[in-house]
C-alpha positions as CSV (number, residue, x, y, z in Angstrom):
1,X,-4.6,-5.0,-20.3
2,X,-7.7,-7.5,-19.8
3,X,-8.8,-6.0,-16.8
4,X,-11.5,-3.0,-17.9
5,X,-10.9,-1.3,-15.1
6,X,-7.1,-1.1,-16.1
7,X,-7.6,-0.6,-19.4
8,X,-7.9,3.5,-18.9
9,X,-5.0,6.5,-19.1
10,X,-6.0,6.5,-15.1
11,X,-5.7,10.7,-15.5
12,X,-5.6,12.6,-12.3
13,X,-8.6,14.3,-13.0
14,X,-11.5,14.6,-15.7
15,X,-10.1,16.4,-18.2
16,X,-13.0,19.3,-18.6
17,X,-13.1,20.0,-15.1
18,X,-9.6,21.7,-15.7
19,X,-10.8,24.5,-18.5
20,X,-14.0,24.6,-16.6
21,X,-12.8,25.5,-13.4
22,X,-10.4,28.1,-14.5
23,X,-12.8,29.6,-16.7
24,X,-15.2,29.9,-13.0
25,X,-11.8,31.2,-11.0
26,X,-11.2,33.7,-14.3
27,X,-15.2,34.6,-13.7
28,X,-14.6,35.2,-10.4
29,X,-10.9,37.3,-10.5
30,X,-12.4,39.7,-13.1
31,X,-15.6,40.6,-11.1
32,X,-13.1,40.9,-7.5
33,X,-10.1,42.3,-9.1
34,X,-11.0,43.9,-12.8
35,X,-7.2,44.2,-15.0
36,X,-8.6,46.0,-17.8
37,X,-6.4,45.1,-20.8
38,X,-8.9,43.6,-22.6
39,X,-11.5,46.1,-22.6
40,X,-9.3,48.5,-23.5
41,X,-9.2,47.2,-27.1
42,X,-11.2,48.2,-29.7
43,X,-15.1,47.0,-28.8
44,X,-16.5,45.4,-32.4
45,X,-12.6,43.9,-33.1
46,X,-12.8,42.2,-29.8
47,X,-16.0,40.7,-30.3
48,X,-15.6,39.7,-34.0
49,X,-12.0,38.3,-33.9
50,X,-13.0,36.8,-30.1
51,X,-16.3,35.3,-32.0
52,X,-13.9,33.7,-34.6
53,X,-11.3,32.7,-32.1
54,X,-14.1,30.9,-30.1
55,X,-15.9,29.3,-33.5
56,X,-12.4,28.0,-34.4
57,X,-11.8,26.4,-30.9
58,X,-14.7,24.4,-30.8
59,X,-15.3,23.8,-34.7
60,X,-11.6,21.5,-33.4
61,X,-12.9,19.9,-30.5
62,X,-16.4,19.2,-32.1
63,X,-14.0,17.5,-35.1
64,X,-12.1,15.6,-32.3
65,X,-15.3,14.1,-31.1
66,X,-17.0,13.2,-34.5
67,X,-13.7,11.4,-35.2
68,X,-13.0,9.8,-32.0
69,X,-17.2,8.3,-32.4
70,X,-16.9,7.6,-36.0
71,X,-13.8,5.0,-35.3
72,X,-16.2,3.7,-32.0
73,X,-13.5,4.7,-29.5
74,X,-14.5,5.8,-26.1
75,X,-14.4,10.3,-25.4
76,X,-14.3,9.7,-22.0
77,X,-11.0,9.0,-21.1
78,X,-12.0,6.7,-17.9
79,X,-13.5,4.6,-20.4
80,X,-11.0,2.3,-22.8
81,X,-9.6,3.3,-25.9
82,X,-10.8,0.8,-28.1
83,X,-9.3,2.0,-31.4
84,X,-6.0,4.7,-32.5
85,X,-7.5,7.5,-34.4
86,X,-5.1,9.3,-36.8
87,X,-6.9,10.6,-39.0
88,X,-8.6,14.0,-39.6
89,X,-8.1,16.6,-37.1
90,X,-6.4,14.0,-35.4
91,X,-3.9,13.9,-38.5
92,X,-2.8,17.2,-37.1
93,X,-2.8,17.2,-33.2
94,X,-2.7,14.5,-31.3
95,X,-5.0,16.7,-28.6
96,X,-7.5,18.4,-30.7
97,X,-10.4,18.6,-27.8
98,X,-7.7,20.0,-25.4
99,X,-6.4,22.4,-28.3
100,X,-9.9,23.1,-29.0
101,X,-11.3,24.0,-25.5
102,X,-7.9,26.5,-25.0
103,X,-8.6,28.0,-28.2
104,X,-12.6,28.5,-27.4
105,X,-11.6,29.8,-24.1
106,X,-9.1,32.9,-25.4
107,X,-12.2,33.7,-27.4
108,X,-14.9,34.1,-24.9
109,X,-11.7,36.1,-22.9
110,X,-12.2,38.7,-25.5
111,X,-15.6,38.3,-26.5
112,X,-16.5,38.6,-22.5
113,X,-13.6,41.4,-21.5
114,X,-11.9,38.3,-19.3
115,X,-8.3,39.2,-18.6
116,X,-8.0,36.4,-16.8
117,X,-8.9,33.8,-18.6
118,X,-5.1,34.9,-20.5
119,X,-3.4,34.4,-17.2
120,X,-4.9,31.5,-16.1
121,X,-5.1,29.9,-19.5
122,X,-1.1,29.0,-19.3
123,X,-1.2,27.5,-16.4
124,X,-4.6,25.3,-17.0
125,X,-2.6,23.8,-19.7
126,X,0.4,23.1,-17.7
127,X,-2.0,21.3,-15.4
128,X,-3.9,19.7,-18.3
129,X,-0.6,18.5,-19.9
130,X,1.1,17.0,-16.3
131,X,-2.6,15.6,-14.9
132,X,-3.6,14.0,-18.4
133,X,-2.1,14.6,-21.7
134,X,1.0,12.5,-20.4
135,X,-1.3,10.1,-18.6
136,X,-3.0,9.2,-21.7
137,X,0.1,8.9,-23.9
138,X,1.4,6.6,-21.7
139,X,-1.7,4.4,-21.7
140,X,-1.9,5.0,-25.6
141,X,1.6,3.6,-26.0
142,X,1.0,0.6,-24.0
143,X,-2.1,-0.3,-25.4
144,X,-0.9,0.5,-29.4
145,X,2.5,0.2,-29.4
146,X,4.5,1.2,-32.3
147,X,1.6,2.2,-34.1
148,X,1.2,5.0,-31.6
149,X,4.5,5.4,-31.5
150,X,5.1,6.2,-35.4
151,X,1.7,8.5,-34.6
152,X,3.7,10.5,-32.3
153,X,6.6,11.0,-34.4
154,X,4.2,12.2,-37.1
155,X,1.9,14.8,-35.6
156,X,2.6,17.1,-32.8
157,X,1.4,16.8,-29.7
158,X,-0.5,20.3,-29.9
159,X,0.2,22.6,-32.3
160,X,1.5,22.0,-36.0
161,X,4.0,25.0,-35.3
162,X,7.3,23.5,-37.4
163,X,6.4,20.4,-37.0
């Protein structure tokens, strides 16, 4: 991969437009047709454990960028990778930006009474996972090799759940 502009995961599009856009269509739904569920839990629980939720989420993607800089590899995925990071946050998902940003979102669903950032959220990631997650494995296993290989036997691909 010598050529720069080949050296990239080539996603189908930029990652946070995904998260972004369904958090606008969730904006949207809720104010055109209201569900309810969410309000219907108790007001301060929502807010504190949707405040904690959304702290959590991006305390993990703020880690996944300090680590990706601190190692002088490129964020933006239409830029090369320029180094495997494996450590930190990164020690325990291989995704901790798109981990981060789902997590965040559930958050400001109940912090913000936003049913449908919880039905949209699902299929965001399915999205996220098809259009760039396997995009950028692909790219990351060309460009490292078994290095990235014996990465991805290591650490899940999202969640430590059994892993």
């Amino acid at each position: 991969m010598t050529d720069s502009t080949l050296d990239r995961p080539n996603v189908i599009i930029f990652p946070p437009v995904i998260p972004y856009s369904m958090l606008a269509i969730a904006c949207i739904l809720q104010r055109l047709v209201p569900l309810g569920w969410i309000e219907s839990l108790a007001f301060r629980w929502r807010i504190v454990a949707g405040a904690i939720i959304f702290i959590a989420g991006m305390t993990m993607m703020a880690a996944g960028y300090r680590a990706l800089v601190r190692h002088g590899t490129n964020v933006n995925p239409s830029r090369p990778s320029t180094a495997l990071v494996t450590d930190g946050v990164f020690g325990h998902t291989r995704n901790p930006l798109y981990v981060g940003i789902s997590i965040a979102l559930c958050g400001l669903a109940l912090v913000f009474d936003l049913d449908w950032v919880l039905l949209l959220i699902l299929p965001s990631c399915v999205l996220l996972h098809f259009a760039v997650v396997r995009r950028e494995e692909r790219y990351l296993d060309g460009k490292f090799g078994e290095a990235y290989r014996r990465y991805k036997e290591r650490v899940p691909r999202y969640l430590p759940l059994g892993h």
